[in-house]
C-alpha atoms as an extended CHARMM CRD file, in Angstrom:
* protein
*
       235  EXT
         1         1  UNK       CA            -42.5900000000       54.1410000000      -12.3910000000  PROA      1               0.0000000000
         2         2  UNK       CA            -41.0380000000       50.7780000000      -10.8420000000  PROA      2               0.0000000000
         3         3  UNK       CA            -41.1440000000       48.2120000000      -13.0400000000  PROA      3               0.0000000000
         4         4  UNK       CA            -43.1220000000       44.7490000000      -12.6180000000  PROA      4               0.0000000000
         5         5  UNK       CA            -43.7320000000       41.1540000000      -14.4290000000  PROA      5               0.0000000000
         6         6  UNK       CA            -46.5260000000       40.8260000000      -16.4320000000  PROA      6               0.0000000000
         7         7  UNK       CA            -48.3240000000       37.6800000000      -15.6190000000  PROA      7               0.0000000000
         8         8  UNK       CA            -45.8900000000       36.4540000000      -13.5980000000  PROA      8               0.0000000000
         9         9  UNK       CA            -47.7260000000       32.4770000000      -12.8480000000  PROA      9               0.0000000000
        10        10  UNK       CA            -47.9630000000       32.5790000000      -16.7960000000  PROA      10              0.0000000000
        11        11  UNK       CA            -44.2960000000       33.3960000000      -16.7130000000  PROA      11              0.0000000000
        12        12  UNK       CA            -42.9210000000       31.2130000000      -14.6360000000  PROA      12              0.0000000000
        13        13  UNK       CA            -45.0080000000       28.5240000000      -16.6670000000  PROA      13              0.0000000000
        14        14  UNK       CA            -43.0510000000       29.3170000000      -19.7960000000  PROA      14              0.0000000000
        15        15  UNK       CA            -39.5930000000       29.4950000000      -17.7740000000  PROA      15              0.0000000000
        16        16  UNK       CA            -40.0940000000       25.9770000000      -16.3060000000  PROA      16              0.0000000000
        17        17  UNK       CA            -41.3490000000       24.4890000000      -19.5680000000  PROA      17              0.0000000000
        18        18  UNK       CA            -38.5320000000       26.1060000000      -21.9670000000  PROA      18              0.0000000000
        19        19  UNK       CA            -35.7080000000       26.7860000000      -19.5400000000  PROA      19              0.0000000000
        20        20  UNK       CA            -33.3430000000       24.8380000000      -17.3080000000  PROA      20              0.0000000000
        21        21  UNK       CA            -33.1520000000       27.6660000000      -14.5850000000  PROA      21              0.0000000000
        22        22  UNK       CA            -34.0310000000       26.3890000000      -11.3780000000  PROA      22              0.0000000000
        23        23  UNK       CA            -37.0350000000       26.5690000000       -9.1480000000  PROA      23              0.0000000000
        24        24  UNK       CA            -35.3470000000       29.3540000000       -6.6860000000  PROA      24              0.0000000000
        25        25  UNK       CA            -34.5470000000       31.3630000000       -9.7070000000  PROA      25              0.0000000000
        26        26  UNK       CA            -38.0070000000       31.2910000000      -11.3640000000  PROA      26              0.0000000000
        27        27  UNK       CA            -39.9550000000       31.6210000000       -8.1670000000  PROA      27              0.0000000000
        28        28  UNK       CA            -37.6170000000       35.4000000000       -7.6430000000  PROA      28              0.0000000000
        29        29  UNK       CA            -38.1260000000       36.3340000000      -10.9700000000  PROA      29              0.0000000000
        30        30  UNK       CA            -41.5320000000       35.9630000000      -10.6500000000  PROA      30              0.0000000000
        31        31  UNK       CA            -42.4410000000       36.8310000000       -7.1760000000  PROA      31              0.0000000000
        32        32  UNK       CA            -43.4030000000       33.2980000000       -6.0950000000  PROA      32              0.0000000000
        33        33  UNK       CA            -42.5830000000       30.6680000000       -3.6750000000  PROA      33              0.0000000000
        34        34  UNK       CA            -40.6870000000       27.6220000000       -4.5520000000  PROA      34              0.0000000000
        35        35  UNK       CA            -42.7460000000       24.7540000000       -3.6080000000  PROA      35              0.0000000000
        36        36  UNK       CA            -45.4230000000       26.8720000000       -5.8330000000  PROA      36              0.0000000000
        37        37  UNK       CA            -42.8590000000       26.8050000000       -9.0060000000  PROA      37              0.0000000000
        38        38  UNK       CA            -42.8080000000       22.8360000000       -8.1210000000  PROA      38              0.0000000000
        39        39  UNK       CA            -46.0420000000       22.6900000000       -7.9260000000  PROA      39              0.0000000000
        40        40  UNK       CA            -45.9340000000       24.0910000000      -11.7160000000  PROA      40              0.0000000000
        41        41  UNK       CA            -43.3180000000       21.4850000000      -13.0460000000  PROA      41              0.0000000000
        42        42  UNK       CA            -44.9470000000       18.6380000000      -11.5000000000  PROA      42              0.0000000000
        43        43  UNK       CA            -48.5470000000       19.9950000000      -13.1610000000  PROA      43              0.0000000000
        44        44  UNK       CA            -50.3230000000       20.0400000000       -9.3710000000  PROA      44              0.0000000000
        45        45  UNK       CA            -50.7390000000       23.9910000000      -10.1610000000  PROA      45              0.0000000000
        46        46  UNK       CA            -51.9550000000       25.9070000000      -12.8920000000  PROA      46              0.0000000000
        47        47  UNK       CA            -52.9710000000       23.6370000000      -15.4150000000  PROA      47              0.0000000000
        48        48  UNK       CA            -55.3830000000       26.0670000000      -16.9280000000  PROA      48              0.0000000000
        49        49  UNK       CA            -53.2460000000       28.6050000000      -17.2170000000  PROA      49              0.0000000000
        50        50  UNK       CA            -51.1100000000       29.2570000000      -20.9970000000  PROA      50              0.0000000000
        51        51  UNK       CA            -47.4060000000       29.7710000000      -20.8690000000  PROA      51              0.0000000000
        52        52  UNK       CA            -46.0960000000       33.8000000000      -21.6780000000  PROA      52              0.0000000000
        53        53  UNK       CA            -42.6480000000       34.4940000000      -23.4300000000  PROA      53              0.0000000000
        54        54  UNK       CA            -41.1240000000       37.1980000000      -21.5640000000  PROA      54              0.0000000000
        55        55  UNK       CA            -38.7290000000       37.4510000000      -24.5630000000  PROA      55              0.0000000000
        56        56  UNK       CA            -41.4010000000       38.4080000000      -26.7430000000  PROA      56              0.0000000000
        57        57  UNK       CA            -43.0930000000       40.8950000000      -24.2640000000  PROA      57              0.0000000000
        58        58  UNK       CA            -39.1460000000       42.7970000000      -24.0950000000  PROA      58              0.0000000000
        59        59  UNK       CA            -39.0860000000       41.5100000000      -20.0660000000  PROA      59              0.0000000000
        60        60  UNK       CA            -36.2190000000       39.2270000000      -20.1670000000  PROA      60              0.0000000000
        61        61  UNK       CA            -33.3490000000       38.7260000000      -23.0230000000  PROA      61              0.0000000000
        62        62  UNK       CA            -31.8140000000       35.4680000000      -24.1480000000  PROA      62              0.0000000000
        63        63  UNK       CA            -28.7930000000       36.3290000000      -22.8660000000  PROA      63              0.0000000000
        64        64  UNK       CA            -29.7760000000       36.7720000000      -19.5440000000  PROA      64              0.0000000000
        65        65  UNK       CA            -31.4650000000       33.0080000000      -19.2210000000  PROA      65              0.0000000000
        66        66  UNK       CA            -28.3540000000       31.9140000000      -20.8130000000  PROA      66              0.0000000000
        67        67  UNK       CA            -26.3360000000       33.6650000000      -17.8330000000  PROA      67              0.0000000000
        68        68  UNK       CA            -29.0160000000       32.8100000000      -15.3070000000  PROA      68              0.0000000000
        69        69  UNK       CA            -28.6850000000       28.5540000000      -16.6970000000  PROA      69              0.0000000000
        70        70  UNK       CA            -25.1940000000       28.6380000000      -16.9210000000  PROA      70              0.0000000000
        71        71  UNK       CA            -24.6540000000       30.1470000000      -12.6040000000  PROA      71              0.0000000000
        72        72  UNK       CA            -27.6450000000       28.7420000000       -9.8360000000  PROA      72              0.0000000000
        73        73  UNK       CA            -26.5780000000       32.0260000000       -7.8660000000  PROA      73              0.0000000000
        74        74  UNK       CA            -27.6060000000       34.2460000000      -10.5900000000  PROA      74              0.0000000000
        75        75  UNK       CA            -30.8900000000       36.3190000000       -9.9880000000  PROA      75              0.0000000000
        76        76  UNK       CA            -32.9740000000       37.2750000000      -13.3880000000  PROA      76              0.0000000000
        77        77  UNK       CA            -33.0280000000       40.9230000000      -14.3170000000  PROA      77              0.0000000000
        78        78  UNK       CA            -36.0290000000       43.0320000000      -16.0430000000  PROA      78              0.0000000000
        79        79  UNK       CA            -35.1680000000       44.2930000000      -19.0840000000  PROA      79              0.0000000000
        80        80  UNK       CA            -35.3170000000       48.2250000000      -19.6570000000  PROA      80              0.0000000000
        81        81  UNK       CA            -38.3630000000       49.0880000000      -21.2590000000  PROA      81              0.0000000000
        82        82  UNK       CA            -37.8550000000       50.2770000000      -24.2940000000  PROA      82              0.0000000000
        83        83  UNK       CA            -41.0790000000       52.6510000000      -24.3840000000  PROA      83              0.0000000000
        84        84  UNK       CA            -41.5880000000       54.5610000000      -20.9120000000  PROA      84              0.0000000000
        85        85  UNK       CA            -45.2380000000       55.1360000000      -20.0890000000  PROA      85              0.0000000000
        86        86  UNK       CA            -45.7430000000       58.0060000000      -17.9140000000  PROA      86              0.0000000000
        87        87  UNK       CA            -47.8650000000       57.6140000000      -14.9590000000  PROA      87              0.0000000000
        88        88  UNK       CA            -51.4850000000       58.5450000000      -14.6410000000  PROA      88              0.0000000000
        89        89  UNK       CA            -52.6760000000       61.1920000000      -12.6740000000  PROA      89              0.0000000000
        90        90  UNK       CA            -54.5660000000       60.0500000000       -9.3250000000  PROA      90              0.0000000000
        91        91  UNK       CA            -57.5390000000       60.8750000000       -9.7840000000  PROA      91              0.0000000000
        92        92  UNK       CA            -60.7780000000       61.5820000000       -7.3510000000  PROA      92              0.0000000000
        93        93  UNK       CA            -60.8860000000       62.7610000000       -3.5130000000  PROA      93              0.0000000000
        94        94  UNK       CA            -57.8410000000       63.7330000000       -2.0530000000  PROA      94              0.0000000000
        95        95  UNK       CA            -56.6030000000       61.1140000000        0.4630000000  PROA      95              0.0000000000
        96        96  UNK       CA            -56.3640000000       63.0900000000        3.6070000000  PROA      96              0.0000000000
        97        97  UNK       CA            -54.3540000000       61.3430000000        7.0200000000  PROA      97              0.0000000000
        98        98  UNK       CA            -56.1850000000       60.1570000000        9.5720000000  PROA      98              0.0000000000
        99        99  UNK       CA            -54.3080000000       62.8780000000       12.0310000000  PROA      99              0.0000000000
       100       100  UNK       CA            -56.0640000000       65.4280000000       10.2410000000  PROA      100             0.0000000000
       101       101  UNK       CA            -59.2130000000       64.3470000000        9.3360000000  PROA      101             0.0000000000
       102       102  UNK       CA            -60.8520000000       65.6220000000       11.9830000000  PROA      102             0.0000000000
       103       103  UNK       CA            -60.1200000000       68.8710000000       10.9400000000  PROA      103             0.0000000000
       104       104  UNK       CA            -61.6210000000       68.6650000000        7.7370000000  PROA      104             0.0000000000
       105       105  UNK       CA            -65.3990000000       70.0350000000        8.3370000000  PROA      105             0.0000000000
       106       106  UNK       CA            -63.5940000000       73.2750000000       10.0960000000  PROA      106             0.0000000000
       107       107  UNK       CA            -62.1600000000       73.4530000000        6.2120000000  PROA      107             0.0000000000
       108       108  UNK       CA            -64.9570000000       72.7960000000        4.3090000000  PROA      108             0.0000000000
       109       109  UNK       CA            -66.3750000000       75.6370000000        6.6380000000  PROA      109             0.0000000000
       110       110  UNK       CA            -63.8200000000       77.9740000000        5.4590000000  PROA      110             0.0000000000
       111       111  UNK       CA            -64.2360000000       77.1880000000        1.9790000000  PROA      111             0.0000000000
       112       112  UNK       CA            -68.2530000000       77.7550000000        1.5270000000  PROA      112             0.0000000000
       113       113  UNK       CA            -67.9720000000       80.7580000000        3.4670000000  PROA      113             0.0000000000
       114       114  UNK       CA            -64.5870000000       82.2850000000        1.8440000000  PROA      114             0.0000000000
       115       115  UNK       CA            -65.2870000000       81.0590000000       -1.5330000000  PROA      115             0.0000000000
       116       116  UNK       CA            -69.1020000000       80.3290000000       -2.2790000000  PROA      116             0.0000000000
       117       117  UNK       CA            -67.9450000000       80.0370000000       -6.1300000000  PROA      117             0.0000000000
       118       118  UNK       CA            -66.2790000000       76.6670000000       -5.6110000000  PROA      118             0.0000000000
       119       119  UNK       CA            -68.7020000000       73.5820000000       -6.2760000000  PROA      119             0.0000000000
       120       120  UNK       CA            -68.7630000000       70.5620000000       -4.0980000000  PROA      120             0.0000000000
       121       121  UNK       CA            -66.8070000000       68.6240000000       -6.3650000000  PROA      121             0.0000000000
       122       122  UNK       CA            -63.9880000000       70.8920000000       -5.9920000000  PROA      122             0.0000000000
       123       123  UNK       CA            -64.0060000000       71.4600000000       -2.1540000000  PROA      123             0.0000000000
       124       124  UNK       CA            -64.1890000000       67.2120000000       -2.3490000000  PROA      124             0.0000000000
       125       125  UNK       CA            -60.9860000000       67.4000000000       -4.2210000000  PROA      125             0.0000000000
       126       126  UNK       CA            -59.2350000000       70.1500000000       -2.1510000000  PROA      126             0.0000000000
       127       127  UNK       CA            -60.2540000000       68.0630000000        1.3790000000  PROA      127             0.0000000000
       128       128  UNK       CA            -60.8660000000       64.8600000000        0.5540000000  PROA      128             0.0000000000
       129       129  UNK       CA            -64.4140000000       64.8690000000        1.8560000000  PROA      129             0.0000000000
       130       130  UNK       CA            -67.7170000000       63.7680000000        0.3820000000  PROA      130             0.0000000000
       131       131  UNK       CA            -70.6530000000       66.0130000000       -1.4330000000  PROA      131             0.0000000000
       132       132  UNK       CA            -72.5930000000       64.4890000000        1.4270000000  PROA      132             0.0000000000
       133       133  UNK       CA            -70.5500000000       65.8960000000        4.0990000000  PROA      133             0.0000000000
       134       134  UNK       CA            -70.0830000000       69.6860000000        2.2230000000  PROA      134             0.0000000000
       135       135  UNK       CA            -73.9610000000       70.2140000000        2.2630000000  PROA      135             0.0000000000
       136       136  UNK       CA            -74.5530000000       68.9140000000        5.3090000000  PROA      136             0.0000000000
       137       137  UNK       CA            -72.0040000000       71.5480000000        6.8300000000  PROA      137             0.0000000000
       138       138  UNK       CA            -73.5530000000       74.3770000000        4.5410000000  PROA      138             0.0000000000
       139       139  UNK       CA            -77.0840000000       73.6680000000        5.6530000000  PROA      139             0.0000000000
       140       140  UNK       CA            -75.7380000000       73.4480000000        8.9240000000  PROA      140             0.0000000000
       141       141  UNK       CA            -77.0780000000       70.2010000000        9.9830000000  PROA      141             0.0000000000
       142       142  UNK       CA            -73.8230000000       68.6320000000       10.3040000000  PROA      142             0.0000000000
       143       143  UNK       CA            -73.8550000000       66.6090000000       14.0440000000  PROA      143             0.0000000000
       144       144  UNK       CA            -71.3670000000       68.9370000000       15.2790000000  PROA      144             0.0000000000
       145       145  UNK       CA            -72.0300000000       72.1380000000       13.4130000000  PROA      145             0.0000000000
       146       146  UNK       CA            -72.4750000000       74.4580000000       16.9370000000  PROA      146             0.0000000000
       147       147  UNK       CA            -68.7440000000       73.3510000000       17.6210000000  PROA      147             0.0000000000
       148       148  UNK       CA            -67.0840000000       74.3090000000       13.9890000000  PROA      148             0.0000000000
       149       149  UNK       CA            -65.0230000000       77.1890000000       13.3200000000  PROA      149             0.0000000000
       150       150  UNK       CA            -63.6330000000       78.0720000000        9.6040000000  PROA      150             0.0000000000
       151       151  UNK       CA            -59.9440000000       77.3560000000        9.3010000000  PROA      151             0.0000000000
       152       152  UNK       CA            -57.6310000000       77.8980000000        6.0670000000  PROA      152             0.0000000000
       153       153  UNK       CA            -57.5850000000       74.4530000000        4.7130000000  PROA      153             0.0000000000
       154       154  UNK       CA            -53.5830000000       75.8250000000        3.4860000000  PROA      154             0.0000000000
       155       155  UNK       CA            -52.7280000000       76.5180000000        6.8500000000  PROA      155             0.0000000000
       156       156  UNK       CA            -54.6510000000       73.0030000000        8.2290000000  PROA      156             0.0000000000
       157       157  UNK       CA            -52.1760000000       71.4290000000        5.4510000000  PROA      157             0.0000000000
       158       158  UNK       CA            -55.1000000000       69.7360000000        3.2870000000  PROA      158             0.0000000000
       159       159  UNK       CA            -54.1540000000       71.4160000000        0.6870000000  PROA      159             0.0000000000
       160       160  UNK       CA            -51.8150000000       73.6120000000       -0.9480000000  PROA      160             0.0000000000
       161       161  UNK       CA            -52.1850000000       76.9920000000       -2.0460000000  PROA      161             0.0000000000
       162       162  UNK       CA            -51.4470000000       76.3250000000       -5.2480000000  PROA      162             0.0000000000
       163       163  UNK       CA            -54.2550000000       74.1400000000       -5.3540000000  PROA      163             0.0000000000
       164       164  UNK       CA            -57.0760000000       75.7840000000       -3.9390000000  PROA      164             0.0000000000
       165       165  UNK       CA            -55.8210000000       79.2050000000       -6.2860000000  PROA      165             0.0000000000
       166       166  UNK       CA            -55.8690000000       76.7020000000       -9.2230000000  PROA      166             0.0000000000
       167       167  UNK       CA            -60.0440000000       75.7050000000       -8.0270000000  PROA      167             0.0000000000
       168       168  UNK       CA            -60.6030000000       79.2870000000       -7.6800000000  PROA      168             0.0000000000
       169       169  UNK       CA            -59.5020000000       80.6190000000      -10.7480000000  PROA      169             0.0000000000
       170       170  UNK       CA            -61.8210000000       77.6460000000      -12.4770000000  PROA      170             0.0000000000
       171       171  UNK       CA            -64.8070000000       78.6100000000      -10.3710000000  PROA      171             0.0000000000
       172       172  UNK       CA            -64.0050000000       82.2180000000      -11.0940000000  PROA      172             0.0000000000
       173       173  UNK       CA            -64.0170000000       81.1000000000      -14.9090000000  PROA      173             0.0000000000
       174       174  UNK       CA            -67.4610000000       79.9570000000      -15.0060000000  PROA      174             0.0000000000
       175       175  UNK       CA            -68.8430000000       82.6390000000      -12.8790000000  PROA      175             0.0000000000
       176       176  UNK       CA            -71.3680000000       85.6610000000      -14.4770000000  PROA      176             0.0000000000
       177       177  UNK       CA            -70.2740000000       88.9920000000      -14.1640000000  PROA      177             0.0000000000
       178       178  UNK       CA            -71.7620000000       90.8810000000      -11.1270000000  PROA      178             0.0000000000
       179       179  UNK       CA            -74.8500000000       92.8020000000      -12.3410000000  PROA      179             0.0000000000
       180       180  UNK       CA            -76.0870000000       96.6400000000      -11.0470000000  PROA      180             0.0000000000
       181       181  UNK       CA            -78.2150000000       95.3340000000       -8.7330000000  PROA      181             0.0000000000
       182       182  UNK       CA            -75.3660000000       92.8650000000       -6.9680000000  PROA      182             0.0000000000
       183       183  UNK       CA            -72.9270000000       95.7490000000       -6.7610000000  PROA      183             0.0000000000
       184       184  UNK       CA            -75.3360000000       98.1760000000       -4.9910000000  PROA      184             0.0000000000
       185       185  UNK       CA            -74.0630000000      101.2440000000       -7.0920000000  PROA      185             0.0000000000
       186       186  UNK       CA            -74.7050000000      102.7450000000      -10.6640000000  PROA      186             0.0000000000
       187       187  UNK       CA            -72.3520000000      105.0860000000      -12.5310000000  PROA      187             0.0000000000
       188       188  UNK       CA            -74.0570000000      108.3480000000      -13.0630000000  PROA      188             0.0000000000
       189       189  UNK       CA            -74.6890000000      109.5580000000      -16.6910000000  PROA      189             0.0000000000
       190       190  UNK       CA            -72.4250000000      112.0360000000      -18.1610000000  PROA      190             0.0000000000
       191       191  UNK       CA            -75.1080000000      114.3320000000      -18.4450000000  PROA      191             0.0000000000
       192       192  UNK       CA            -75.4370000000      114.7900000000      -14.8240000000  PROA      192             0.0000000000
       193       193  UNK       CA            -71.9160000000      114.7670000000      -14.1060000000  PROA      193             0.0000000000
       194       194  UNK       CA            -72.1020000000      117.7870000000      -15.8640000000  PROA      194             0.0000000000
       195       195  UNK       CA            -74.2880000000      120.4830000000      -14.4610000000  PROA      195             0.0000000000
       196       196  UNK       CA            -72.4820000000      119.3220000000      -11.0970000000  PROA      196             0.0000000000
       197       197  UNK       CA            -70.0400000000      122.1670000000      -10.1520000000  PROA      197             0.0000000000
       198       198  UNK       CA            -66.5060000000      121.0310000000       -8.1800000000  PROA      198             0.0000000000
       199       199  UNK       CA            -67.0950000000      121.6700000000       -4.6860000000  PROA      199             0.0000000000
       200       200  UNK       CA            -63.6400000000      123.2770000000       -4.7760000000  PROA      200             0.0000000000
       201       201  UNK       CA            -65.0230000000      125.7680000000       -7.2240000000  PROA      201             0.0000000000
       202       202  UNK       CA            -68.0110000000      126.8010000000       -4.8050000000  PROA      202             0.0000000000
       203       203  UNK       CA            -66.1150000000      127.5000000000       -2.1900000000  PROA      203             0.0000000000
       204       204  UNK       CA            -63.6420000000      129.9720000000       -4.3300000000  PROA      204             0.0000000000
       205       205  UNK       CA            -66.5340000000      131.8310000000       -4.8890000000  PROA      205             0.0000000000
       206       206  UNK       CA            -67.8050000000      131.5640000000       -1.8590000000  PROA      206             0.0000000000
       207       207  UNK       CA            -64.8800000000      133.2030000000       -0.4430000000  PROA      207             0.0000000000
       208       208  UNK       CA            -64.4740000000      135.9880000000       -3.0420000000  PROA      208             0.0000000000
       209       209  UNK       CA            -67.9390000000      137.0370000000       -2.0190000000  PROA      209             0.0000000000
       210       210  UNK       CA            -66.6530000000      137.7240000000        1.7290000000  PROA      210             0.0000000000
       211       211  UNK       CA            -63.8150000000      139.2830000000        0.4590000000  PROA      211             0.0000000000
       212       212  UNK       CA            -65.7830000000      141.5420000000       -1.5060000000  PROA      212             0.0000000000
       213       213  UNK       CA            -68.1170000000      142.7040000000        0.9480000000  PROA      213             0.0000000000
       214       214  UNK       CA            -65.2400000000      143.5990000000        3.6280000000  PROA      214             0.0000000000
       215       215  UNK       CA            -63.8360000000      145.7910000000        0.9850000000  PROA      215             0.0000000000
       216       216  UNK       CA            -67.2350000000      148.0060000000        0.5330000000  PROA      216             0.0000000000
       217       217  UNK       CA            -67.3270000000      148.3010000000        4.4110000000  PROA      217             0.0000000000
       218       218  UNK       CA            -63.4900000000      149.4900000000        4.7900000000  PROA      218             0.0000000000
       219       219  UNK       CA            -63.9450000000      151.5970000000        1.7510000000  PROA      219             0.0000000000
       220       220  UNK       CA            -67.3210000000      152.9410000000        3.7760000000  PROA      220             0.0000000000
       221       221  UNK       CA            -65.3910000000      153.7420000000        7.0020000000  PROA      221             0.0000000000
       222       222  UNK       CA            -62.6680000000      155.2990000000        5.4260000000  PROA      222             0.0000000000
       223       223  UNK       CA            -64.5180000000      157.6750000000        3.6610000000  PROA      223             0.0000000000
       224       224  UNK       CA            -66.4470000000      158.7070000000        6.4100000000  PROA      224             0.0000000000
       225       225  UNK       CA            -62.8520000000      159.3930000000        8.5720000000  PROA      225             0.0000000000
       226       226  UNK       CA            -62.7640000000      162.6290000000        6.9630000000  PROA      226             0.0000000000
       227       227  UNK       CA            -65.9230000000      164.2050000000        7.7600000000  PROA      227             0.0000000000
       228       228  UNK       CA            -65.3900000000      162.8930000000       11.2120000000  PROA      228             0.0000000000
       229       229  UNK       CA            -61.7380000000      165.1050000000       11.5080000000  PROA      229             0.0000000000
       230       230  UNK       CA            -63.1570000000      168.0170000000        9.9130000000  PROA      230             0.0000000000
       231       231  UNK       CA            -65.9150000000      168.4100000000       12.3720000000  PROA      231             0.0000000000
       232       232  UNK       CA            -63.4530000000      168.7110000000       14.9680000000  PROA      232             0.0000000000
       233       233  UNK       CA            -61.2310000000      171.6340000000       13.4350000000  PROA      233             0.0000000000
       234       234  UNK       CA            -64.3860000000      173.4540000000       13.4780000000  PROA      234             0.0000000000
       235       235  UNK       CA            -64.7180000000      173.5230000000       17.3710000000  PROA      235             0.0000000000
């Protein structure tokens, strides 16, 4: 994170009151203009305002005014912080560009049909769009709903997929198991899953029966072969 002067009119107060550095070098230290750091010394500005150290606040050293007094060319240096705060998170709707804004709705389509789990907080942070906008679109009285097609907000580059998994998995969190009734299909009971014989099984038998009964009839032709020959020795 870049760093920057606290209070910098209350700074340059305490510079031009306690310091001989000169008006160029205040008013760069502290981001002001010279006829305003002037306007300071000769008491036409900020009269209301109280001086701030910047040696107490860890912004500037000693040693540095001393260098800064002692050369009119030298330009003040920040101090390194001793104690680094990390930034904050944004927070709120995504900023989208104005280049692709108008390809948000055709998202926010896309996302209330593809994933009816996310809420509209969560589509608002994946787009950048308002709550106002998301129900419009999935009541479908948005003014230009007849012209909307869904598009992958990924592939639109609103988002990235990381993202809109990360939203998913959270809706998917919160979400009740499917019942019966949702699913459209029960297990059967163990009990019936029992008397049921493998169809596999049915149609061994099935075939054994066949095979049996075109045994009998060769067995019924060959015995009656005989009788047939010997009826013909007798003539």
């Amino acid at each position: 994170m870049a760093q920057t002067l606290l209070m910098p009119k209350a700074t340059a107060i305490w510079l031009v009151d306690n310091t001989a550095l000169s008006f160029d070098q205040i008013a760069q230290f502290c981001k002001l203009h010279p006829l305003e750091v002037k306007a300071i010394a000769d008491g036409e500005a900020a009269q209301g305002i109280k001086g701030l150290d910047p040696i107490s606040t860890g912004q500037l050293s000693r040693d540095e005014i001393a260098r800064a007094e002692a050369n009119p060319n030298h330009k003040l240096k920040l101090s390194e912080p001793k104690v680094r705060v990390p930034e904050s998170k944004r927070r709120g709707p995504r900023y989208t560009p104005v280049s692709k804004r108008q390809d948000r709705p055709n998202a926010i389509l896309w996302l209330v049909r593809n994933h009816p789990e996310l809420k509209d907080a969560q589509i608002s942070r994946l787009v950048g769009t308002t709550k106002s906008t998301i129900e419009q679109i999935r009541e479908r009285t948005h003014w230009n709903s007849a012209n909307l097609a869904p598009m992958d907000p990924v592939t639109l580059g609103l988002c990235s997929q990381i993202d809109l998994d990360m939203e998913v998995e959270k809706a998917a969190k919160g979400r009740p198991l499917p019942t019966a009734a949702e699913l459209g299909a029960t297990l059967q009971s163990a009990q019936e899953t029992e008397r049921l014989t493998p169809s596999y099984e049915r149609e061994e038998e099935k075939e054994k029966e066949i095979d049996a009964d075109a045994v009998f009839r060769k067995l019924s032709s060959l015995r009656s072969a005989p009788k047939d020959d010997d009826d013909d020795d007798q003539y």
